[in-house]
N, C-alpha and C positions, 0 to 999 in steps of 0.2 A: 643152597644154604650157605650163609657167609662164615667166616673162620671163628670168630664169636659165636654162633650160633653150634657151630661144630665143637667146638671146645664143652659148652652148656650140656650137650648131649653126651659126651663122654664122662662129663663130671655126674650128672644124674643118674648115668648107669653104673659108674662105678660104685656111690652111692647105696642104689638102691642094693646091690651086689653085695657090699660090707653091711647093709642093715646099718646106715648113718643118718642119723636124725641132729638135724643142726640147733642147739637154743639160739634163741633170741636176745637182744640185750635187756630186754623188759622183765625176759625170766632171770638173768642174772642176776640183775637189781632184787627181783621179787619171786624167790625160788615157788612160794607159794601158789605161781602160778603153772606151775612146770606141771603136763596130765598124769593123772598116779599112777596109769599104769607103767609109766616109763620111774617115779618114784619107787615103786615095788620093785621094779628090775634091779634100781640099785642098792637093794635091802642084801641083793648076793654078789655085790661090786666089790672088789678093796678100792681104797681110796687111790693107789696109786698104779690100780690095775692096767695095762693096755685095752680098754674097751672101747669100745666108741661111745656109750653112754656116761660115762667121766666129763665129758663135753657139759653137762649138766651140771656137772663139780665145779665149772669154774664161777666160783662166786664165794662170798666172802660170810657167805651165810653157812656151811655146811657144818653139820656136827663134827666133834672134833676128836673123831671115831676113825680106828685105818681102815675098819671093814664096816661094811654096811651101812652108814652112815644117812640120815632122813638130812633135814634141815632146820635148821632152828636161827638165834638169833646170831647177829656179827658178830665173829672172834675177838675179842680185845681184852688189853687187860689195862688196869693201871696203875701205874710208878709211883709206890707214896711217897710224900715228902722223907721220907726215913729213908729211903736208897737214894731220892732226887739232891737232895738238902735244897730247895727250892717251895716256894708254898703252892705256886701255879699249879694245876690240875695236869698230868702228862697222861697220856689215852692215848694207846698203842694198837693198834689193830693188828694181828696177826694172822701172817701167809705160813705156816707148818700146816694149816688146815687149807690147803688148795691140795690137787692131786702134782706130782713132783714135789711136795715142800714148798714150795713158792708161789708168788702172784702172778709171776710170768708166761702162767698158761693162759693169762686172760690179757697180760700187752701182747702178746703172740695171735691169738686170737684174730683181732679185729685186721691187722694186715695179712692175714691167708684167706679168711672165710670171705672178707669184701669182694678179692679175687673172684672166689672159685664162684658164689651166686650172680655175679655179673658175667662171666664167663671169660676170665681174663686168666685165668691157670687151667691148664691141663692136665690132673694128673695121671693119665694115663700114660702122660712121655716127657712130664718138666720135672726140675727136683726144686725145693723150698731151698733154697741156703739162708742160712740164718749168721750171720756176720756177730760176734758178740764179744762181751767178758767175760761171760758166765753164764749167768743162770737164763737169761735168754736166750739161746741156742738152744739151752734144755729146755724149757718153755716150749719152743717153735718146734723142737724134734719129737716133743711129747703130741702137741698137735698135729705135727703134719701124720705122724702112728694113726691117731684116731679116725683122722678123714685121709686117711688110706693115698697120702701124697708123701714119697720118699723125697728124702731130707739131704743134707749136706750142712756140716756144723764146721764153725771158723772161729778158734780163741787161742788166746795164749796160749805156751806151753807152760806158761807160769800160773794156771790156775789151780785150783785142789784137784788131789786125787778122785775126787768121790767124782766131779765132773764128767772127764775122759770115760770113768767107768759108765757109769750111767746110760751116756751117749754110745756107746759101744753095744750096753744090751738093748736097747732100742735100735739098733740097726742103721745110726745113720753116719753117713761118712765123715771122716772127722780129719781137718787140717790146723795142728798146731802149729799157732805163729812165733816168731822170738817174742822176745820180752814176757813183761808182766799186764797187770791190770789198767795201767794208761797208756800199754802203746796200740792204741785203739787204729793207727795209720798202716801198719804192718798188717792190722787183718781186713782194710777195707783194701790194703795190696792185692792180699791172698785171694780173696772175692773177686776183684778185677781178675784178677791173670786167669783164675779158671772158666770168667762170664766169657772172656776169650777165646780157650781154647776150645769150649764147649756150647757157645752159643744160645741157641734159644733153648737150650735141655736146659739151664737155667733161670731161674728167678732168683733174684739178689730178695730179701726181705732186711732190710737195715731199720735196727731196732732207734738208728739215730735220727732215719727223715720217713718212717713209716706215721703218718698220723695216727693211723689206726693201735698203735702204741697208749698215746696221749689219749685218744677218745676213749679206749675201755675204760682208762683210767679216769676219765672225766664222765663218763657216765653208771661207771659202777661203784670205782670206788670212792668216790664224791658223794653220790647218794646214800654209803653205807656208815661213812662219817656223819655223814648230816641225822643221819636215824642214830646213831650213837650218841650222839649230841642231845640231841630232843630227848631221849631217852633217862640222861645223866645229869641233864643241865637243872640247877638248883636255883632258889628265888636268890638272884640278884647277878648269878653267875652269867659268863659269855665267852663264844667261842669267838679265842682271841687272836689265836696263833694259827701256824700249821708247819712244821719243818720237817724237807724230806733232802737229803744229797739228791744231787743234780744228774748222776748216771745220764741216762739217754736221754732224760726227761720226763719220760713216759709217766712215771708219777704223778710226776709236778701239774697234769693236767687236770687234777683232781681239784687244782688252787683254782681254774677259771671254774669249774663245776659251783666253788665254796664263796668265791668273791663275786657274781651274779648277788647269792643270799643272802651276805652278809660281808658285805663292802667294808666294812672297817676292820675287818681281817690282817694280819702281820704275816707276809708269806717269807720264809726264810729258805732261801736254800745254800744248802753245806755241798762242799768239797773237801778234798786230803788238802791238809797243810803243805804236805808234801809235792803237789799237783798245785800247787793256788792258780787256775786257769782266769777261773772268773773276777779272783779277787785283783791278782796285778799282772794279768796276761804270762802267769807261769806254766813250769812245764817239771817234770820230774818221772816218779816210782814211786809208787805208794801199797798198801797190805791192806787195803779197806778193800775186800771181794766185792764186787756188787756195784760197782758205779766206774764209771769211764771220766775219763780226761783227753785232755792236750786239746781241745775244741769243744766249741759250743752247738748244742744239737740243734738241726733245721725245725725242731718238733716244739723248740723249749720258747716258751712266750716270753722272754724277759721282763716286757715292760709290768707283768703284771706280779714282782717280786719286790719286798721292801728292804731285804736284808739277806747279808751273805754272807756265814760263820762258815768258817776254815777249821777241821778236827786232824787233829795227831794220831798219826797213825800207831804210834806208838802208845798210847790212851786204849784206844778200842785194841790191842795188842794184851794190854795188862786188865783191863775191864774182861777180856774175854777168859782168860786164867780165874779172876776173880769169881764172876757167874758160874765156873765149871770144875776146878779144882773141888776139892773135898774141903780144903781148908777154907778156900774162901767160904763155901757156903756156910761151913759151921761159923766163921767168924760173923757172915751178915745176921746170924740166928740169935748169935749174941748179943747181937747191936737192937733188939725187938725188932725185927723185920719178919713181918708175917713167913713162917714156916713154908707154908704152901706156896706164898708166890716165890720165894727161893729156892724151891725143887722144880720150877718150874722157870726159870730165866735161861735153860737153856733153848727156849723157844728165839732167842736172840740170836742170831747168828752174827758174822763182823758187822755188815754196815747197817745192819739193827741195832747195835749197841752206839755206832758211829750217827745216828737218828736219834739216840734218847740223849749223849753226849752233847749234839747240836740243840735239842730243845733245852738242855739245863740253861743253855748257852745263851740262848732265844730269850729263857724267862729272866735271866738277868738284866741280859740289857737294856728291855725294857720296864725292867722292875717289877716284872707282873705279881698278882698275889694268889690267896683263895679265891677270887672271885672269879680268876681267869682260866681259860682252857685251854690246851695246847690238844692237838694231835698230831700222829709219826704213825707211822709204821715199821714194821716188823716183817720184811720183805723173805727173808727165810730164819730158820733157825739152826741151831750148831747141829742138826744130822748132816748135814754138808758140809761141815769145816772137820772133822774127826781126827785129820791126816792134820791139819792145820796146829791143831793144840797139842798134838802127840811130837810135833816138830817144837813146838816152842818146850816144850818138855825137856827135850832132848838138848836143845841150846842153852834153856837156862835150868834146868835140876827142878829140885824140889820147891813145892810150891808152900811156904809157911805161912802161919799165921802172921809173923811180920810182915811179910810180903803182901796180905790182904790188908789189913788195914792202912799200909802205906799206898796202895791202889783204890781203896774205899776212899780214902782223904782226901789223895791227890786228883785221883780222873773223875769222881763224881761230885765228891761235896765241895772242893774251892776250884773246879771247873771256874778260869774266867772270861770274861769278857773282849781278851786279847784276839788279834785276829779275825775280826769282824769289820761291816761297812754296811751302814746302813746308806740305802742306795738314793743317789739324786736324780733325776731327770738325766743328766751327762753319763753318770754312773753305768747307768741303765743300756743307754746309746754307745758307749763304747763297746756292752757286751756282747751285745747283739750286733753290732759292725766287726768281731769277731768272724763270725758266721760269715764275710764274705771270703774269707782267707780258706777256710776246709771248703765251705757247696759251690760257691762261686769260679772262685780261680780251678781248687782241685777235682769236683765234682759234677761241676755242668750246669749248677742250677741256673734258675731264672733271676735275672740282676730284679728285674720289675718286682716279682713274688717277694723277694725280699722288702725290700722297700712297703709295699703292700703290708707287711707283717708288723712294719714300725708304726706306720701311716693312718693305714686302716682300720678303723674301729670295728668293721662287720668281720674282717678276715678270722679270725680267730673263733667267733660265735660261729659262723655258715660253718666248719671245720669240725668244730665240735658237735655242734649239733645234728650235721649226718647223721649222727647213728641212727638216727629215729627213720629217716631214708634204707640204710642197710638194714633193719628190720624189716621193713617190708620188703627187700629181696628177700633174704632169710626166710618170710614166711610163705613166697610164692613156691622159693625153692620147694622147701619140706611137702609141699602139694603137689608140686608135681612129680616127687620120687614116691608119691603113693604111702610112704608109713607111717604116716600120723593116724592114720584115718582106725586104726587098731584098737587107737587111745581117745577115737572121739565118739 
């Protein structure tokens, strides 16, 4: 038996042992394919239970229920022109309805589970590290709980409280880095120095050059926009836009899923003002949770982006007051902003709010109107920043109705068009020659692979479209740990 072979065998038995049944990405996309008896099972689930049938939660389909929850249509909501002051259409898909609060159980996803069905993780004797800013460490710890693989988490010590705790009742070992939310170099340190002293009891999982980040995201949440889309799009309208901040990338993979369908697409991606990486090879601190800096991810396609808006951290700092105080929200009520979507904006968390900031952003530049459609996401929502607003509380006092409507005016309705670039060919190529300074020089990668990424027109498609290859691991797996066979 060769060492792959022996690894396969460890993972099926552990498996069968925890009762884990792996989805597929076919059922992600299309919950409706998922067998009911495993749907009944989770009629007695909570949504952010440690079970191994949560596994089936990740998808952007689930009702938007904590306990028990079936599946119905994709989370979204949308920004009317009275919060946006913009005419374009903004369509927000929301991650509160994933298990953890976020969409990071499904970029987590596709970098452990490819392992474990080809037989390249062990978990009976490796641990997952999960290298991060945020919320992907919780992602990767919450997965590795499910399929029964102990964890190791690596983020700032500058991220929220609600983080560390989380990760602590999930059991997985946690090393806080210095700094904050961009010093992304400090935790691929902390990663190295223990893949060191600890060998192959690790697996590094970097949410910056894992593809399997970018594919979930190109193959589920791609398809779940495109269904939003068909679903909303009116006679004359068209999906025009798509703006997500740049983090690991992992997102943004959703753009090659959208520009296949519908080529004359505007992909924008944002950064902190603070951080301008992309815009003019900067570097800084910035309060936007949720997306990384100082380098450009091995995962992120460049070439296929048309525009780069830079947000103030300070914007999504006073927009977050604004959605969450009491005053703002009475104020937005007075201003006729539907009720219900106002009790309901704390499904935004920071760089959800730093997403709809960047699409006002997006629709001005290019002038779009009613006929246009933008889509963002809503990556988490404020039950993870708690500690966050209760600090700016405390920094700046009471939160007034002055205070709202000079944060209404200022960061959402004459949001401008400063700090932006729409990108040229050179543009594009210097971001991506970025990328040799972090995988290259500091990281080891392949000078060729690179090049390959600029060059190659197939590189990116063959990349993306594995997943349809790792489904079919997936399903041989599940066949041969025997427990499907219950539900056929």
């Amino acid at each position: 038996m060769t060492n792959k072979e022996e690894i396969l065998k460890n993972t099926l038995e552990r498996c069968r042992e925890r009762n884990i049944i792996i989805p597929t990405y076919e059922e992600m996309r299309h919950p409706q394919k998922i067998p009911n008896g495993i749907k009944d099972e989770l009629k007695n689930i909570g949504l952010w239970d440690l079970h191994s049938r949560n596994l089936f939660r990740i998808t952007w389909k689930n009702e938007p229920v904590k306990f028990g929850g079936g599946f119905a249509e994709v989370n979204y909501v949308e920004i009317p022109h009275e919060l946006s002051g913009v005419k374009a259409r903004i369509l927000m898909l929301i991650g509160k309805w994933f298990p953890t609060g976020s969409h990071k159980v499904g970029a987590t996803f596709g970098p452990l589970v490819e392992k474990l069905v080809r037989g390249a993780f062990d978990p009976t004797r490796q641990k997952a590290l999960w290298p991060s800013t945020g919320n992907y460490c919780r992602g990767g710890a919450y997965d590795s709980y499910l399929l029964a693989c102990p964890s190791i988490a690596v983020l700032p010590e500058g991220m929220s409280r609600e983080r560390f705790e989380w990760l602590e009742k999930v059991g997985s070992e946690i090393y806080a880095t210095p700094g904050v939310e961009s010093n992304v170099k400090e935790v691929y340190d902390k990663s190295d120095e223990l893949k060191r002293e600890r060998g192959d009891e690790i697996v590094i999982l970097n949410q910056f050059d894992e593809i399997g980040n970018a594919i979930w995201h190109y193959a589920v949440t791609g398809q779940a926009i495109e269904e939003v889309y068909e679903k909303e799009c009116k006679a004359n309208q068209n999906l025009r836009a798509l703006f997500l901040t740049q983090g690991s990338a992992g997102t943004l993979g959703c753009a090659d899923y959208l520009r296949e369908r519908y080529p004359r697409i505007k992909v924008c991606a944002g950064e902190a003002l603070q951080c301008p990486t992309l815009l003019f090879n900067g570097y800084g601190g910035h309060r936007i949770e949720g997306i990384g800096d100082k380098h450009v991810p091995w995962i992120f396609n460049v070439k296929n982006m048309d525009l780069v808006a830079d947000i103030d951290d300070e914007y999504c700092v006073r927009v977050m007051r604004l959605f969450n105080e009491s005053a703002g929200r009475n104020y937005l009520k007075r201003k006729a902003i539907d009720p219900e979507l106002v009790d309901g904006l704390d499904l935004l968390g920071i760089s959800s709010i730093a997403n709809l900031i960047g699409s006002i952003k997006l629709a001005k530049y290019y002038e779009m109107n009613e006929n246009d459609i933008i889509f963002t996401i809503a990556t988490d929502s404020m039950e993870l920043y708690g500690s966050r607003l209760r600090e700016v509380r405390e920094e700046r006092g009471e939160y007034r109705e002055l205070d709202a409507a000079a944060d209404f005016d200022t960061c959402l309705l004459n949001v401008g068009i400063d700090w932006t670039l729409e990108l040229s060919y050179w543009d594009k190529r210097r971001m991506h020659n970025l990328k040799y300074f972090t995988w290259i020089e500091q990281r080891g990668k392949d000078l060729e692979e690179l090049d390959r990424q600029w060059y190659d027109d197939n590189y990116w498609k063959e990349k993306f479209q594995s997943y349809k290859k790792w489904d079919s691991h997936i399903r041989e797996f599940n066949e041969k740990t025997g427990l499907l066979k219950k539900y056929t």
